[in-house]
C-alpha positions in Angstrom: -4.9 -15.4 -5.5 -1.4 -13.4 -6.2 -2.2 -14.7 -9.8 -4.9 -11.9 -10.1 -2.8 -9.4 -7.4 0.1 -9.4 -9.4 -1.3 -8.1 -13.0 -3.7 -5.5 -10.9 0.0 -4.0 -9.3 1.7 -3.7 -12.5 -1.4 -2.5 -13.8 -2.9 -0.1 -11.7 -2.9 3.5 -11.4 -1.2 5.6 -8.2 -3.9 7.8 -8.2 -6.4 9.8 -10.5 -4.9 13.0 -11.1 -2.1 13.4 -7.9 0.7 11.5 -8.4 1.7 8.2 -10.8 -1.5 8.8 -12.3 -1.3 6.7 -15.7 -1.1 2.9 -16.6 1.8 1.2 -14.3 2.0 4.3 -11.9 1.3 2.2 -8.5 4.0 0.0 -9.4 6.1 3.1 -10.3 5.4 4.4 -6.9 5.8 1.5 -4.9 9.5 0.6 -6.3 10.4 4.5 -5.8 9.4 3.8 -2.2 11.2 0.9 -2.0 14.7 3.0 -2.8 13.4 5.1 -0.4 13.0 2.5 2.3 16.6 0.9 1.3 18.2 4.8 1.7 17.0 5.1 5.0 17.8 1.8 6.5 21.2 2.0 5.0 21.6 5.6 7.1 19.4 3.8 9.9 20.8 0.6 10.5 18.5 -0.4 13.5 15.6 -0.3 11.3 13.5 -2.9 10.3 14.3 -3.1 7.0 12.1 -6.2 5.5 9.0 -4.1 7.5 10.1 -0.8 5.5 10.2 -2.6 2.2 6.8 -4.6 3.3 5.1 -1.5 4.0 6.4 0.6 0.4 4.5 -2.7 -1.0 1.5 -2.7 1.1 0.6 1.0 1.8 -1.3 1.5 -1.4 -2.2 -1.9 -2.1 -5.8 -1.3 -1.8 -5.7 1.3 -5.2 -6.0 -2.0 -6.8 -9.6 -2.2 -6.2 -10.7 1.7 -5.9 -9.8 2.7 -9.1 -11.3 1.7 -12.2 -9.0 1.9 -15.6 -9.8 -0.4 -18.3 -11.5 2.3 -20.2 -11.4 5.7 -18.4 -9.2 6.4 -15.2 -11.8 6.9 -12.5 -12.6 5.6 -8.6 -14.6 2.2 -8.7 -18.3 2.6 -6.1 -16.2 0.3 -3.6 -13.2 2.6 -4.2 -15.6 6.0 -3.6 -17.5 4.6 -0.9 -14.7 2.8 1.1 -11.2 4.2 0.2 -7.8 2.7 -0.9 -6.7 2.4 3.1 -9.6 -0.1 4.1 -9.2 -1.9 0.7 -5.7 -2.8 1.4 -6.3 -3.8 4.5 -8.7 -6.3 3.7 -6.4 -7.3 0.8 -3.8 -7.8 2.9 -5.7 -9.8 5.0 -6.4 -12.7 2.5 -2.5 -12.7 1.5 -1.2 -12.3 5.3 -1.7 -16.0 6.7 2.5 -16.4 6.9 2.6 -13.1 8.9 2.8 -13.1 12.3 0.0 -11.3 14.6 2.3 -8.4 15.3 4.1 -7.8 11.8 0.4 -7.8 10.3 -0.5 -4.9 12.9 2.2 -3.0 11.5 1.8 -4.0 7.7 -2.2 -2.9 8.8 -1.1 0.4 11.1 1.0 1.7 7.8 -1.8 1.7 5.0 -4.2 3.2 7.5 -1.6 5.5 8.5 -0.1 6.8 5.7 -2.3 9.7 5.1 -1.3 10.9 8.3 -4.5 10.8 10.2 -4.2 11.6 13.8 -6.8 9.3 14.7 -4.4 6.3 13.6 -1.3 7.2 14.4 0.0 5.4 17.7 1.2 7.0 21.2 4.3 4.6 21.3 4.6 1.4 19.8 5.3 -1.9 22.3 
């Protein structure tokens, strides 16, 4: 299964016209996050640092599967109908069988939170 995950990551577009949007931009993105997440954990040492870096990964995972770009850069039906956020979560349910119940919860709570919803964001976290 990461056999056919991997390619579709390097691969994949970050979006359709926003941001990263070309060949290789999700991967672009996600690594940029990844600094990110390393900068803040290096100024917030309390921080869960392997979450952070899990959740750069994860958060757009599901662009994978909503956009179509072997010919023309569009959003596949699934991709129009569904959305990115409930794509990666159900990707990261067939690769999250190592994780623990409550590190999937938060890999889960940051790529249906990441558009900043109110509806998903939590009133304190246990």
């Amino acid at each position: 299964m990461v056999e056919e995950l991997a390619p579709a990551l390097m691969n994949a577009p970050a979006a359709k016209s926003n941001h990263h949007a070309y060949l290789g931009g999700l991967l672009e993105h996600v690594l940029s996050l990844i600094g990110l997440a390393e900068r803040v954990c290096a100024h917030y040492p309390k921080l869960d640092r392997d979450l952070l870096v899990a959740a750069a990964v994860v958060h757009d995972i599901g662009k994978v599967t909503e956009l179509c770009y072997e010919t023309v850069l569009g959003y596949a039906r699934r991709g129009t109908l569904v959305g990115h956020c409930v794509l990666g979560v159900e990707i990261l349910s067939r690769y999250s069988g190592m994780l623990d119940q409550a590190t999937r919860e938060h890999l889960e709570h940051f790529i249906v939170s990441h558009h900043g919803q109110t509806e998903w964001e939590p009133s304190s976290f246990p």
